[in-house]
N, C-alpha and C positions, 0 to 999 in steps of 0.2 A: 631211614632205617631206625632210629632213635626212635622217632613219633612211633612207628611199629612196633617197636618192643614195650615203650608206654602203655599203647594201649592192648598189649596181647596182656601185662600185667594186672590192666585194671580190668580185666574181663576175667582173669580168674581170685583177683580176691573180693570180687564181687563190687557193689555202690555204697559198702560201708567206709571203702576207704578212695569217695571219689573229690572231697576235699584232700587229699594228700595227691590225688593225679591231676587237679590242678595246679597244684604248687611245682611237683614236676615239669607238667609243660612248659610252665612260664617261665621255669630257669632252662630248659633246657632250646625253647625259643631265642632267650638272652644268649645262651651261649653258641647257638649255631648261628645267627644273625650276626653275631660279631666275628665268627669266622668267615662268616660269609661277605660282609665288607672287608675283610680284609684282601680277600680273593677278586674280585668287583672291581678292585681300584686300580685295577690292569686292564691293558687294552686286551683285545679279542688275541690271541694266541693261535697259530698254525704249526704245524709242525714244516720242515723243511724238502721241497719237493714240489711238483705241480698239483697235487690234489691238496684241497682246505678241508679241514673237517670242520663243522660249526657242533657245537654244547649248546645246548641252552637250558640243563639243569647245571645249577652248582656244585662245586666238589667242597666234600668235607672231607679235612684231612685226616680226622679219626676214623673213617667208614671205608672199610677194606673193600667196598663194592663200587663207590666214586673213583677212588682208586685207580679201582682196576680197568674201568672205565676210559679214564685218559691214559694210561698205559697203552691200550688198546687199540686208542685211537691215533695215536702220536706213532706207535712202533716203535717207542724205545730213543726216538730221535729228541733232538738238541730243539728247544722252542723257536721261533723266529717271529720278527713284527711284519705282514705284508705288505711289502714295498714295489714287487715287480709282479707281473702278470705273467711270467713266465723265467724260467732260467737258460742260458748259453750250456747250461753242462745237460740240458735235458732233449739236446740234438735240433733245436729249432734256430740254429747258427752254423751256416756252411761256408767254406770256404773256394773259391775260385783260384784257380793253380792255370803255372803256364800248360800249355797241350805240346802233343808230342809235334816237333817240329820238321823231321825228317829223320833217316841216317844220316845226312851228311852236315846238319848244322847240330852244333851243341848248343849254341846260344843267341839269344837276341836283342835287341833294346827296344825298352818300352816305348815306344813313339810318341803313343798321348790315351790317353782317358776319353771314353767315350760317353760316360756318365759323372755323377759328383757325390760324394755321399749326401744318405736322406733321400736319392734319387730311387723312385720304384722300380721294378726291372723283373721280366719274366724269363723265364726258365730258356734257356739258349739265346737268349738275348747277347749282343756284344757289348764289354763295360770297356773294352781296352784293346789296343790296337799294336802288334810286336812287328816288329821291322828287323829280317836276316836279310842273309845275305844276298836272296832270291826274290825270295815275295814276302807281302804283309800278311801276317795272320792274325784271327780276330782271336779274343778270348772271350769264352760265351757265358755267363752266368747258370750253376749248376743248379738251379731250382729259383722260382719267384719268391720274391721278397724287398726288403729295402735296403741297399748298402749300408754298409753300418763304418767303415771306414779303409783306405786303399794301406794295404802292407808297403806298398814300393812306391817311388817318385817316378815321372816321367824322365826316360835317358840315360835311367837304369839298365847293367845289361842284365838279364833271367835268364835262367836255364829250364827246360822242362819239369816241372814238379815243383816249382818254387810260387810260392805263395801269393798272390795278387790281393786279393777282396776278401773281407768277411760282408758277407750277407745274411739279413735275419729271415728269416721266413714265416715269424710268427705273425697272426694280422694283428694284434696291438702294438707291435714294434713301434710302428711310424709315431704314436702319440709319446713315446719314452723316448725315444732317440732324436726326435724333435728337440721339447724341452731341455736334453742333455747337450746339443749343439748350441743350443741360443741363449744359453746360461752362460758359458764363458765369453760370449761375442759380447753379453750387454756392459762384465766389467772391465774390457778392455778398453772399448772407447773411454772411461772415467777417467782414468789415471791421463789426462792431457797435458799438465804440463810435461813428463818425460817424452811426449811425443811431440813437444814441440823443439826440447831441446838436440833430438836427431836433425830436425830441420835446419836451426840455426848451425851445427856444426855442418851438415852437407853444402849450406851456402857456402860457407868458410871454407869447404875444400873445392867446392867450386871456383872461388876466388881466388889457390892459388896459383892453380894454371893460368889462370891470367897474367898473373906477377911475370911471369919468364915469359911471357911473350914477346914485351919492349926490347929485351937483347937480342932477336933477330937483325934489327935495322943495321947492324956493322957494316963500315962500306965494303970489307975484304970480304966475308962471306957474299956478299948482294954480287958482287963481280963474278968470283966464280960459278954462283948457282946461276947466274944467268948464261952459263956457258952449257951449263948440264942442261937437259929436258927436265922440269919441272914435272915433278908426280901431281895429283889430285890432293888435295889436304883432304886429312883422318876422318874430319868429320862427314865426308859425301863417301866416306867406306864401310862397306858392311861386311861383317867377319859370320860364315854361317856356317858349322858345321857341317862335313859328308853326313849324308844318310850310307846307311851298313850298304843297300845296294848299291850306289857308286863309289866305295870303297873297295868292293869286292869286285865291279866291275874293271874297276881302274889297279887293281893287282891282277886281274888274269889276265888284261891287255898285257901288260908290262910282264908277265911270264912269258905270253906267247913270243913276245919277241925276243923275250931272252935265250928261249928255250929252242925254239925254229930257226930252221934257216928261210927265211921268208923269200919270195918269190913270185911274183906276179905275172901273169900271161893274159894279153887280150884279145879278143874279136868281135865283128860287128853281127847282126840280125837281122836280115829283114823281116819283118810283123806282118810283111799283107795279109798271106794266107793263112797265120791264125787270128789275125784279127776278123777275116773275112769270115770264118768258118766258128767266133764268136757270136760274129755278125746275124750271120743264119740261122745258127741253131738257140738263139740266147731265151726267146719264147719260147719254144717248146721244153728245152732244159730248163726253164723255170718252171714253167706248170706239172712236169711229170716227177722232178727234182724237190721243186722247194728252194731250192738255192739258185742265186746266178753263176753264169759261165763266166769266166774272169780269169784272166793271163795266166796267173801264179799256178792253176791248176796243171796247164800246158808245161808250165819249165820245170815244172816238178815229175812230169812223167818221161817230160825228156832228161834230168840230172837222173833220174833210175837208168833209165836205161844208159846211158853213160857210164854210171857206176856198174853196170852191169857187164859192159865192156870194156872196162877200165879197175879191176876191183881193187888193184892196189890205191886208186884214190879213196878206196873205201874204208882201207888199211889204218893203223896206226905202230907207232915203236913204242914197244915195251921194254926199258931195259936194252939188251940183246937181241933179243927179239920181235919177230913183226906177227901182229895180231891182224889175221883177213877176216872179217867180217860178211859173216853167208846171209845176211839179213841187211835191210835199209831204213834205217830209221833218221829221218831230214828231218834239223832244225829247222824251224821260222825265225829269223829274229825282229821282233815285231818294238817298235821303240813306244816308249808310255813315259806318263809325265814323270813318274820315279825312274824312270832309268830303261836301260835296255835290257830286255825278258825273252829268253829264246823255247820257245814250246817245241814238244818234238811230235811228228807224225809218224807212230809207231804202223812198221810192217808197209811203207808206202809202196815196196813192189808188188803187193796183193790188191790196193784200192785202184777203183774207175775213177774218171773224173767227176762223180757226184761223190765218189766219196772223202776226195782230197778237199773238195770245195766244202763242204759240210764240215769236215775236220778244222780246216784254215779259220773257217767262220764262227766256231763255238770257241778256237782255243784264243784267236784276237779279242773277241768279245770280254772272254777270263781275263785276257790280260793286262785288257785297259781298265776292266773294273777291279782289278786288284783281286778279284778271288779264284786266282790261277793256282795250282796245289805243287808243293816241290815235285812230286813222281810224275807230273806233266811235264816237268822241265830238265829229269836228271833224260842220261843217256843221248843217246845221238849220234848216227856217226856221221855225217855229210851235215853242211848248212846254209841255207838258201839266205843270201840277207838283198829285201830289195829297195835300196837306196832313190829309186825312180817315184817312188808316189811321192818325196820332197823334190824332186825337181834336180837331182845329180843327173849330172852327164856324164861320167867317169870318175871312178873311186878306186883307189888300192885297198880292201878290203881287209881284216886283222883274223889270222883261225879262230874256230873257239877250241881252246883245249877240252879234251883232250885229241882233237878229232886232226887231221895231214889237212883238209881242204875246205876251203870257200868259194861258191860261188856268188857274184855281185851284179845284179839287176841295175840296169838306169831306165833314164828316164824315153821314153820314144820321142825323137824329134824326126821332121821330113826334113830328109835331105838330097840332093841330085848325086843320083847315081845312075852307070851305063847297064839297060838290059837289054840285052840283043842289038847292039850297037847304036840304041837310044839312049839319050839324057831323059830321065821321067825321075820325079820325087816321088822319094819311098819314105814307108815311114821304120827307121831302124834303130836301135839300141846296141849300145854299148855293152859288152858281157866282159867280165873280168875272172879271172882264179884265181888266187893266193893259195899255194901248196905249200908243204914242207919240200924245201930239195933235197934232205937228206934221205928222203924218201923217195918222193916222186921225181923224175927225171922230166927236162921239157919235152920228150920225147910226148910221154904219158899225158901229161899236162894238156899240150896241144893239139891233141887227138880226141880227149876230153872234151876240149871246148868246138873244138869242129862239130863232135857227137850234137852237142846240144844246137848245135847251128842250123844241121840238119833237119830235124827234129823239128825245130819249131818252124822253119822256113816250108818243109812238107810233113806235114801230121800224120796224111800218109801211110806214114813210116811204120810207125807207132801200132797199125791196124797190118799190116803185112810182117811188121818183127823183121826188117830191113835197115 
């Protein structure tokens, strides 16, 4: 803008005064150059935000149009040097929080990490694994990107909503947050001797349990502890924390008994005829089905119909009161390497035998891989538990609260029994209940289990409603 008003003057006082407009220039050359190194000898300048603006005319701080310029381009904001390819406050940083766990759990503990940071990770991916009272739940990552580092320790307990992972989602991420990890790792290893002197003191405490060992040999103590049964020494012991499901398992046992008057009643079964009538039908119900024909489906329609003539084992006490239950909804309880997980088969008085066996097969399959859902598992009133695919013979069975009854499956073994006044091997099983008796009378009980005797002795039944 200078040079322009220069030469708008020498164009109107004409080329008599065009030695005085060189003298002009050249001072006025001197004196913007030297503002102009002064301005020069800074690094490139950004303003603060994700967008860079680049200059590449100079600002002269006398010319109200440079100015105005970087004004303009900055918005008014604070300068900054560019050091990051992106910012956390500009939403390319999310956070991973516990999910909702159920109504009935408020909380959980972190089991373990499924990823590490720096790890990549796509959008519903699992970083971290919670362990209730029931089942495990995954925690999914809320958009792709690179862990940037975990809020919580593993065995922590969380509540829904509490904070797990920041993840970046920017894709330059991985090259910043790299660098930023492997920066403190290089001066750590440096400083060795303080690392060596943790070592020599861990010897040292190593060595004092040693010291106190020599005072075992007394001969008075050697006499009596050889009268007692000698334990295992500490070191072939291993101390491992409950997981939250056998914690939770191992209190509801210990209510029910507290809280029941427990009760057990037995009888026996013979198998032939539905095992003979699996026998026959087990090709054709797999090709028109999909699923195979399999016991569980038979004792499940014979426990309906039982409860169906028996509905106070259907029953529970509330308080005061006895809640009868116009609906049947049977547990499974299916055992899995974390513990034991009871699914329920809602409405089982409505399902055919393809549809119990379909049901049975989708919710075991959940439950030994761990991605069973609490609302598969809440409710229940009756509970089938079949202790016979491990090989029991006979078991006193434990309720599951909050439900009056269990029935208990074994295992089928042949054994000589009289029919029609022969000795011939059958193949029979053992059937047990465990009621509440302050509910259920043996009256009930025993009528109950005859029901199911029948039932599966003649299936029959089942097709006549006799």
């Amino acid at each position: 803008m200078m040079l322009r008003a220069v030469f708008r003057r020498a164009s109107i006082r004409g080329s008599s005064s065009a030695s005085g407009l060189g003298k002009s220039l050249q001072s006025s050359r001197v004196a913007v150059s030297a503002q102009f190194h002064s301005v020069s000898a800074t690094e490139t300048l950004v303003p603060r935000g994700n967008h860079a603006h680049s200059f590449h005319h100079r600002s002269c701080p006398g010319c109200p149009d440079c100015s105005r310029t970087i004004i303009n381009g900055y918005q008014g904001t604070a300068l900054q040097r560019w050091v990051r390819p992106f910012s956390s406050d500009s939403g390319d940083v999310v956070e991973a929080v516990v999910p909702h766990m159920g109504e009935s759990i408020t909380d959980g503990t972190l089991a373990a990490f499924l990823k590490k940071p720096g790890d990549r990770v796509e959008a519903d991916e699992a970083i971290a694994q919670i362990e209730t009272d029931k089942v495990t739940i995954d925690i999914a990552s809320p958009a792709s990107g690179v862990i940037q580092e975990f809020l919580v320790k593993e065995g922590d307990t969380v509540e829904p909503g509490n904070k797990v992972a920041r993840i970046s989602t920017s894709a330059d991420a991985v090259s910043h947050v790299a660098p930023s990890e492997k920066a403190p790792e290089k001066p750590a290893p440096k400083p060795s001797p303080p690392a060596e002197k943790p070592k020599v003191e861990s010897t040292k405490v190593a060595e004092k349990p040693k010291a106190p060992s020599p005072p075992p040999p007394p001969p008075p103590p050697s006499k009596q502890s050889a009268k007692e049964p000698q334990l295992p020494p500490k070191d072939r012991e291993r101390r491992v924390p409950m997981t939250r499901l056998r914690k939770r398992v191992a209190t509801r046992l210990k209510d029910s008994q507290n809280t029941f008057a427990l009760l057990t009643t037995f009888n026996e079964v013979d198998m032939t005829n539905l095992m003979k009538l699996r026998s026959q039908y087990k090709d054709a119900f797999l090709e028109k089905h999909g699923v195979k024909l399999g016991l569980m489906s038979g004792f499940i329609k014979a426990a309906v119909s039982a409860l169906q003539h028996q509905p106070v084992v259907n029953a529970v006490i509330d308080g005061d009161d006895i809640i009868y239950r116009d609906y049947v909804d049977i547990s499974i309880a299916v055992g899995t390497s974390k513990g034991l997980v009871v699914p329920v088969i809602r409405d089982a008085d409505k399902m055919n035998f393809a549809d119990i066996e379909k049901t049975i097969n989708g919710l075991a399959k959940k439950a030994t891989e761990g991605t069973i859902s609490i609302d598969e598992m809440a409710g229940g009133s009756f509970t089938v538990s079949n202790g016979g695919v491990y090989g029991s013979l006979i078991s006193t069975p434990i309720i599951n609260p909050p439900q009056s009854a269990i029935l208990g499956m074994h295992s089928i073994v042949q054994r000589p029994m009289v029919v029609g006044g022969s000795v011939v091997p059958r193949p029979m099983m053992y059937v047990a209940l465990t009621y509440d008796h302050r509910l259920i009378d043996g009256r009930e009980a025993v009528y109950f289990l005859r029901r199911i005797k029948d039932v599966v002795e003649d299936p029959q039944r089942l097709l006549l409603d006799i």
